[in-house]
N, C-alpha and C positions, 0 to 999 in steps of 0.2 A: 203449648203443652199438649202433650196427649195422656191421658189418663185411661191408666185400666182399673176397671171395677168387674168386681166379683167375687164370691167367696172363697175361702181358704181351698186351697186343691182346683181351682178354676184354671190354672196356667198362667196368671198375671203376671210370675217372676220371669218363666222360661219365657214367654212373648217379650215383655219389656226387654227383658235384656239381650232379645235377638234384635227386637227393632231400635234399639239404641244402636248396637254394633253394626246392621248392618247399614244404618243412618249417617255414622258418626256423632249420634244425640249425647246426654246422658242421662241412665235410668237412674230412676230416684228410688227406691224403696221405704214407705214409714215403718214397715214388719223390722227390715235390718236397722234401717238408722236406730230404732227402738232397744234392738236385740244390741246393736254393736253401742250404746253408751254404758252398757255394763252396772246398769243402775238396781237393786236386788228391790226396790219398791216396783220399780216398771216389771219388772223378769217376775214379780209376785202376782199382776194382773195379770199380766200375759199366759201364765201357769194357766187359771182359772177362764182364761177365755173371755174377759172380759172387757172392756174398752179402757184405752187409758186417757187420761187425761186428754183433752183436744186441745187446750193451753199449750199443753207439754210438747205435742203432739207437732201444733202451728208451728211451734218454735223451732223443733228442729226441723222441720219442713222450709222456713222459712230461712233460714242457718243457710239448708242446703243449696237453695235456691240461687243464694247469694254465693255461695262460690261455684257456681256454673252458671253466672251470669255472661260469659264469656261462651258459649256451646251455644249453636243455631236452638236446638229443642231440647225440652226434657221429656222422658217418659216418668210419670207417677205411676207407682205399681202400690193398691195400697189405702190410695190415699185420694181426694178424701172419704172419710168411712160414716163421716155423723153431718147434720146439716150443721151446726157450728163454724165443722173444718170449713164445709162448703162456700158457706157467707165467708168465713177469711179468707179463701181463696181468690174469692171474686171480689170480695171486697179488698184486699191489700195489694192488687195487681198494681197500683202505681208504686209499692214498694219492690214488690218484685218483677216488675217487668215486662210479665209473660199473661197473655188468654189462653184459653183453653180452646184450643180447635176441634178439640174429638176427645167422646169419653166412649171409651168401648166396654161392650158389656159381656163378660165371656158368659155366655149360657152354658151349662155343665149339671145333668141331672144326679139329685143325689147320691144314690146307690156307686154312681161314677168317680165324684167326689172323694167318698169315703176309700174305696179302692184305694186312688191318689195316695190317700193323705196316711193312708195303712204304711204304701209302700216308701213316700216320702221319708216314715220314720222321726221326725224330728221329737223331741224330749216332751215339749207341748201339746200333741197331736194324742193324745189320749182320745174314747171315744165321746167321755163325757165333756172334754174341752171342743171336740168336733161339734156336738150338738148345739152346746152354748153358742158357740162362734157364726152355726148354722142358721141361729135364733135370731140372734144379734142382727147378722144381718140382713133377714129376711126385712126385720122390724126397721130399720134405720133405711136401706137401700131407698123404698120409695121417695121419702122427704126430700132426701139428696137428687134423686135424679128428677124431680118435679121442682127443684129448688136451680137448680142447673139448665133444663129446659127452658123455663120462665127466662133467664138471665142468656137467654140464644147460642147456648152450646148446644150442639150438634152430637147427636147419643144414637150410637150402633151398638143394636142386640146382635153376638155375633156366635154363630155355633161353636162354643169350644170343645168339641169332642173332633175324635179322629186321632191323628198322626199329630206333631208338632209341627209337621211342615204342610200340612194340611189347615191345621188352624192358622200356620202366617201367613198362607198365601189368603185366605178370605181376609185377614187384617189389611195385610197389603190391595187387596183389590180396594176395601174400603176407604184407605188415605186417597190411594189415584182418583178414585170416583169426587172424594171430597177436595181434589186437589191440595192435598197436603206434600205429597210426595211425586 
């Protein structure tokens, strides 16, 4: 698996799902799996910015997993976001299959961010959900990636500013280097 991490407006969708396509992977996302069960409890957190369940969370992560256990890679866009998800990830790998070869970390300064997520538009992207979400994961990110480290995933902080074809190619350099791709 390859994992991106980053906060909201970072480019984790547009990336995953260019390095899925241009792989033949498949990207996974926890934001849509979330949005796409149509659930108005989950659509009520998500409003407010706040984390949802990591139960909830596993399980469709863990769902999805299972029907792309057939696909060389997955890209996680997303996911994990709490050290919970983290430990289930690593810990339930004989259920699902897959190590995590690479967690990438889009670096993207704030100001840039918000830009992003202005033009994005989506219904949830308010400014006070941006800050939340800003908060959230400032405060959870370390755990996770110090929780990941420990357990010998391989973690690139990588500039996500520029072009989008500017941030895949430093992506791409990084798989080659790591021999992933």
């Amino acid at each position: 698996m390859i994992v991106f991490f980053g906060p909201a407006g970072a480019g984790k969708s547009v990336q995953g799902q260019m390095l899925a396509a241009r792989n033949g992977w498949r990207w996974l996302s926890a934001g849509q799996l979330l949005r796409d069960t149509r659930d108005p409890e989950l659509f009520a957190q998500m409003r407010t910015g706040g984390l949802v369940d990591p139960e909830k969370v596993n399980k469709l992560i863990g769902e999805a997993l299972g029907r792309a256990k057939d696909i060389d890679r997955v890209v996680l866009d997303g996911y994990p976001r709490q050290l919970a998800q983290a430990k289930w990830l690593i810990e339930h790998r004989p259920e699902h299959g897959r190590d995590v070869a690479l967690v990438i970390v889009l670096e993207v300064p704030r100001a840039e961010l918000l830009h992003r997520l202005k033009v994005r538009g989506r219904i949830d992207d308010t400014p006070e959900v941006i800050d939340e979400r800003l908060r959230i994961y400032r405060h959870e990110m370390y755990p996770v990636l110090d929780y990941l480290t420990e357990h010998g995933v391989n973690i690139a902080h990588l500039d996500g500013t520029g072009t989008v074809g500017q941030v895949h190619d430093r992506i791409m350099e990084e798989l080659q280097a790591c021999r992933i791709v």
